[in-house]
Structure formats: structure tokens, C-alpha cells
N, C-alpha and C positions, 0 to 999 in steps of 0.2 A: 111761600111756595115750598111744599115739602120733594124732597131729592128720591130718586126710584134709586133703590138698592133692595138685595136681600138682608136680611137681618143677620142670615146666616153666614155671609159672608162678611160680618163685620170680624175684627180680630177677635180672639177668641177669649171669655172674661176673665180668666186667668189668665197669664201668660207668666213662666218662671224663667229669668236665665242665672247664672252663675251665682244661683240660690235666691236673687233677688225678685219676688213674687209682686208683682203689679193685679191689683183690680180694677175689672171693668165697670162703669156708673154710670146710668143712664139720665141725664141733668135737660134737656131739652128736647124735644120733636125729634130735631137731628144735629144733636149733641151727644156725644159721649167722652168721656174721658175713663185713662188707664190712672193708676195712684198708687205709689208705695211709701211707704215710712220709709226715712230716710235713714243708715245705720250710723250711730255715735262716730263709728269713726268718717265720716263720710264730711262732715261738718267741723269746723274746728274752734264752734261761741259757744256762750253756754246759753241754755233757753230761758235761761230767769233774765238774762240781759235785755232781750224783746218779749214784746206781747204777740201773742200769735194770731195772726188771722183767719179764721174761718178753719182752721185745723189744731187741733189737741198739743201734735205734734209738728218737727219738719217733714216735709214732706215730696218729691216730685211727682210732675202729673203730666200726662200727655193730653191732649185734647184734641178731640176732630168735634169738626162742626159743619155742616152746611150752610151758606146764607148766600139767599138769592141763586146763583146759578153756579157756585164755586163749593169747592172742597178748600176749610182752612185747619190747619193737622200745625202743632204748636207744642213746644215743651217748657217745662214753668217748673223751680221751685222755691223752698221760702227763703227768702233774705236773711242773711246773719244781721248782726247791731252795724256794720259798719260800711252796710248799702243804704242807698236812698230813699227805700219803704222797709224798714225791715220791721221783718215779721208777717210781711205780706208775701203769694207765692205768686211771681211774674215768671215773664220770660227770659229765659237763662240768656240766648241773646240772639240775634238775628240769623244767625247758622242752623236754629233751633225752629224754623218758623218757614212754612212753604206752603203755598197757594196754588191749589189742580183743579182742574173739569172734572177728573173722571173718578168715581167712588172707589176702582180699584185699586187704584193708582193713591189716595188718599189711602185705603188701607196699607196699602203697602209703607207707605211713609211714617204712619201710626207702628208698626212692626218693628221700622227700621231704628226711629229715635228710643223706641222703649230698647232696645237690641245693643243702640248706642250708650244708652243711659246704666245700663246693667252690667 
């Protein structure tokens, strides 16, 4: 079942705060995720220590998604060597992860975590 929103009211594909520039990506129907490299000093492993998954670099990512009749709006980034997947980019942790009806309301939460994150 695809979700009634406007496109245009998704958050906007850029979005910069306190220099840190997130991109918007469009990965499913009604998936999208925000994504920024994450800066040197932001992390404190070195990247030859892990392999990286599915990214170049570290990186954080927001994600909304629709499925079924919910809005799920999520923040993830990659694991140093001395988490339990590392190299892989999960959810940072359950504070980071909320479940809405309503798409604007999921925007908003998508706004808020990149806003948190920056």
C-alpha cells in the first residue's frame, strides 16, 4: 500500500545545520533517507580497523519509510571496531526511532533527528 503525501512536503534534499550538510535519497516507493559523512573528529577508530558496509566512508543516515499504515522515521550510523556489527550503519539507539500515522508528523520527526544529529 503506497502512503498519500505530497512530495513536496517531504523535508527538503538538502538540509545544512551547524555546517553539517545531510542529503536526501530516494531508496524505495516510500522510503527515503537524509545521509552525511560523518567528520574525523566526530568518531574516535580508525577506518582501516573495520570494513565498511554499504558506505565508502562513516557515515549517519535518517530514514523514513512507510509500511503498511505507519510512518517509521529512524537514525543509524556506522559502528567503530568495538560495537557489535562494526562497520555496519544501525540504529544509534532506541531514543533515535519513533513510530506515527501521520506523514507530517513523520516529517517533522525526520527534521528533528537530522537537527539533533547536527
Amino acid at each position: 500500500m503506497s502512503a498519500e503525501y505530497a512530495e513536496e512536503d517531504l523535508p527538503e534534499e538538502t538540509i545544512v545545520i551547524n555546517g553539517r550538510s545531510w542529503q536526501r535519497e530516494h531508496f524505495d516507493t516510500d522510503g527515503y533517507q537524509w545521509v552525511r559523512e560523518l567528520d574525523d573528529s566526530e568518531y574516535d577508530w580508525d577506518c582501516s580497523e573495520v570494513n565498511l558496509v554499504g558506505t565508502d566512508v562513516p557515515i549517519q543516515v535518517v530514514s523514513l519509510q512507510h509500511r503498511g499504515s505507519q510512518w517509521y522515521v529512524e537514525a543509524a550510523e556506522t559502528a567503530g571496531p568495538d560495537y557489535h556489527r562494526p562497520g555496519f550503519t544501525e540504529l544509534i539507539g532506541s531514543e533515535y526511532h519513533t513510530t506515527v500515522d501521520e506523514a507530517e508528523a513523520a516529517f517533522d520527526e525526520v527534521r528533528s533527528l537530522v537537527k539533533r544529529l547536527s
